[in-house]
PAZA-491914 format. One record per residue: y negated, x negated, z negated of N, C-alpha, C in turn. Coordinates in nm, 3 decimals. Each point is the difference from the previous one (the first is absolute). Last residue first. Layout:
N
Y,X,Z,Y,X,Z,Y,X,Z
...
END
This chain:
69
-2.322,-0.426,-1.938,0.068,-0.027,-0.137,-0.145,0.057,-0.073
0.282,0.152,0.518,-0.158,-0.087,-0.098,0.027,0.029,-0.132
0.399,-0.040,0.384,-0.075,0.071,-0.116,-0.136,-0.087,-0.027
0.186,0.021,0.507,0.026,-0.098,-0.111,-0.080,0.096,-0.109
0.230,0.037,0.524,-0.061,0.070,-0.091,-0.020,-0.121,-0.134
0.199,0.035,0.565,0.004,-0.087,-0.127,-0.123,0.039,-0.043
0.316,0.248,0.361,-0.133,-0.038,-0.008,-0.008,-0.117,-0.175
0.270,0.250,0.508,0.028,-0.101,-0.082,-0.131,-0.026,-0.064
0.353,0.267,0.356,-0.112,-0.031,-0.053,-0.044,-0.060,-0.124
0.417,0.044,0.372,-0.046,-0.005,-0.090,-0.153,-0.026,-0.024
0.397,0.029,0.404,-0.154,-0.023,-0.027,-0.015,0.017,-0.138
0.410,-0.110,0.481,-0.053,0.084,-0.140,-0.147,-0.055,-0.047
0.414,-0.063,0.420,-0.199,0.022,0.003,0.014,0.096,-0.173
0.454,-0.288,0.351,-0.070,0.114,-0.136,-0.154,-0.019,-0.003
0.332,-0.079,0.436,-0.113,-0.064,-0.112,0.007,0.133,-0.088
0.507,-0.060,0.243,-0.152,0.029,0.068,-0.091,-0.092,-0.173
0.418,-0.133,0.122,0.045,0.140,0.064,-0.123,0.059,0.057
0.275,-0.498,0.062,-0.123,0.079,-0.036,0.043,0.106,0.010
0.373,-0.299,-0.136,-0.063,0.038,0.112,-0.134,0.068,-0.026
0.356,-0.405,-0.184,-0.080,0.088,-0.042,-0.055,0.099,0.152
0.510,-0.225,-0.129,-0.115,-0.052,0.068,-0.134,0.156,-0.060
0.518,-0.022,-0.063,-0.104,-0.063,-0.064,-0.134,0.000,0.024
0.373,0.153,0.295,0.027,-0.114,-0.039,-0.116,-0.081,-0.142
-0.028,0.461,0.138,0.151,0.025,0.003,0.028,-0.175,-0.058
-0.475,0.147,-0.086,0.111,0.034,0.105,0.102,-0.047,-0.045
-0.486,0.129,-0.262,0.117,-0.089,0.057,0.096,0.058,0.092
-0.535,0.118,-0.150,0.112,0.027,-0.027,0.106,-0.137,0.080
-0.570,0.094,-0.167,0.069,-0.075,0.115,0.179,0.068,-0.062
-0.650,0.039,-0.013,0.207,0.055,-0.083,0.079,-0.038,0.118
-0.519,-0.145,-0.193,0.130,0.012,0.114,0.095,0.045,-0.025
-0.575,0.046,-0.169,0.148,-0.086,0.052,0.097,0.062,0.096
-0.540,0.007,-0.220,0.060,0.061,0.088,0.168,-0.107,-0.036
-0.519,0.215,-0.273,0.137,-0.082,-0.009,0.077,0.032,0.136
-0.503,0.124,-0.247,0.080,0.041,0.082,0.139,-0.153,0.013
-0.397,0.257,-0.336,0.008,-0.143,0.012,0.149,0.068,0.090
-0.489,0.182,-0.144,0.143,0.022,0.018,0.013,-0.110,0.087
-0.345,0.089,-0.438,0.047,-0.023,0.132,0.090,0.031,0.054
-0.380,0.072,-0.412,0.109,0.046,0.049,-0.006,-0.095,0.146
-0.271,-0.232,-0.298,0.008,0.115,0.017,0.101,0.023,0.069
-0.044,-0.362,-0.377,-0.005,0.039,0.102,0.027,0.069,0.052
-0.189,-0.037,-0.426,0.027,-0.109,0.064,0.021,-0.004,0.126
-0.105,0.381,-0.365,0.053,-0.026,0.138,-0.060,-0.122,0.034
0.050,0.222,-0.479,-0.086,-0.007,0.101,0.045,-0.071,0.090
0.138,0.327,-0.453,0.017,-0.091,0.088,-0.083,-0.029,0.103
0.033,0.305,-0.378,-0.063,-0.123,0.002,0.002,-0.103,0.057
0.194,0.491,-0.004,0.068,-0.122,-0.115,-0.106,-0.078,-0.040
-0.055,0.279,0.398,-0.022,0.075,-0.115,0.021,-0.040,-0.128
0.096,-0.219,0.436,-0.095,-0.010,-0.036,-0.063,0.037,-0.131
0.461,0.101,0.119,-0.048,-0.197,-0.082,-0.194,0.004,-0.004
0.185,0.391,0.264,0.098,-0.004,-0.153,-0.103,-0.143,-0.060
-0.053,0.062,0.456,-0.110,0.071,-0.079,0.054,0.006,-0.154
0.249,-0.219,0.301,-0.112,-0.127,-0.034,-0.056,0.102,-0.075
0.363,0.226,0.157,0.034,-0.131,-0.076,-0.124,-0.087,-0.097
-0.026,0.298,0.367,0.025,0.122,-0.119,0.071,-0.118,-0.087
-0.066,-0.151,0.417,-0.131,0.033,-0.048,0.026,0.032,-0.165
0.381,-0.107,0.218,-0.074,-0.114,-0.046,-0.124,0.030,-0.026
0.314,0.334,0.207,0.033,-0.052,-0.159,-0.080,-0.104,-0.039
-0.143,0.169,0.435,-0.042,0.101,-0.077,0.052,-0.050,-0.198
0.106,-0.270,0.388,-0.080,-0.031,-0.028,-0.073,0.078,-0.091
0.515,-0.135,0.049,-0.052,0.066,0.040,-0.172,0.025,-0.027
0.351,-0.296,-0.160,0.028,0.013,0.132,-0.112,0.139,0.099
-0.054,-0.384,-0.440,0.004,0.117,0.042,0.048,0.019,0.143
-0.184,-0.347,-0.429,0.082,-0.012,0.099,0.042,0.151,0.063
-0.356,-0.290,-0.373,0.062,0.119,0.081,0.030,-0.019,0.112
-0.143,-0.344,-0.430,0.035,0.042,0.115,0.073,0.120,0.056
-0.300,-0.259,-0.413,0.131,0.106,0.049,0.005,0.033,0.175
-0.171,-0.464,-0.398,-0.053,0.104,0.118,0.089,0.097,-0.031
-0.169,-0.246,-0.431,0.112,0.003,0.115,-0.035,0.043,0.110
-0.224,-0.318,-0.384,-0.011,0.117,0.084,0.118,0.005,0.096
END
C-alpha cells in the first residue's frame, strides 16, 4: 500500500483535491491540515557579512489519502 500525499497552497485546491481521490477510492488517513513554516531572509553587505532583512511566514495544507484495494 502506498499513501498519497497532498500538498497545496491554497485550502479551497486541497479540498477539490481530496473530493477528486475520494471519488477514485481513496480514503483519508490524515485529515486536512495547515501546516505553517516561519524563516529568515537575510542579505549581505558591502564586507560579506550577513544582515537581517525580515521573517518569512508561509503555510501549506496538507492531507495523506491511501487507495482501498
Amino acid at each position: 500500500m502506498r499513501d498519497t500525499i497532498i500538498r497545496r497552497q491554497r485550502k479551497s485546491e486541497a479540498e477539490m483535491a481530496i473530493a477528486d481521490l475520494l471519488e477514485r477510492g481513496f480514503i483519508i488517513i490524515k485529515p486536512l491540515q495547515e501546516i505553517t513554516r516561519d524563516g529568515k531572509t537575510f542579505s549581505r553587505d558591502s564586507y560579506g557579512r550577513r544582515n537581517f532583512q525580515q521573517n518569512n511566514f508561509t503555510s501549506c495544507w496538507m492531507a495523506v489519502l491511501r487507495k482501498v484495494i
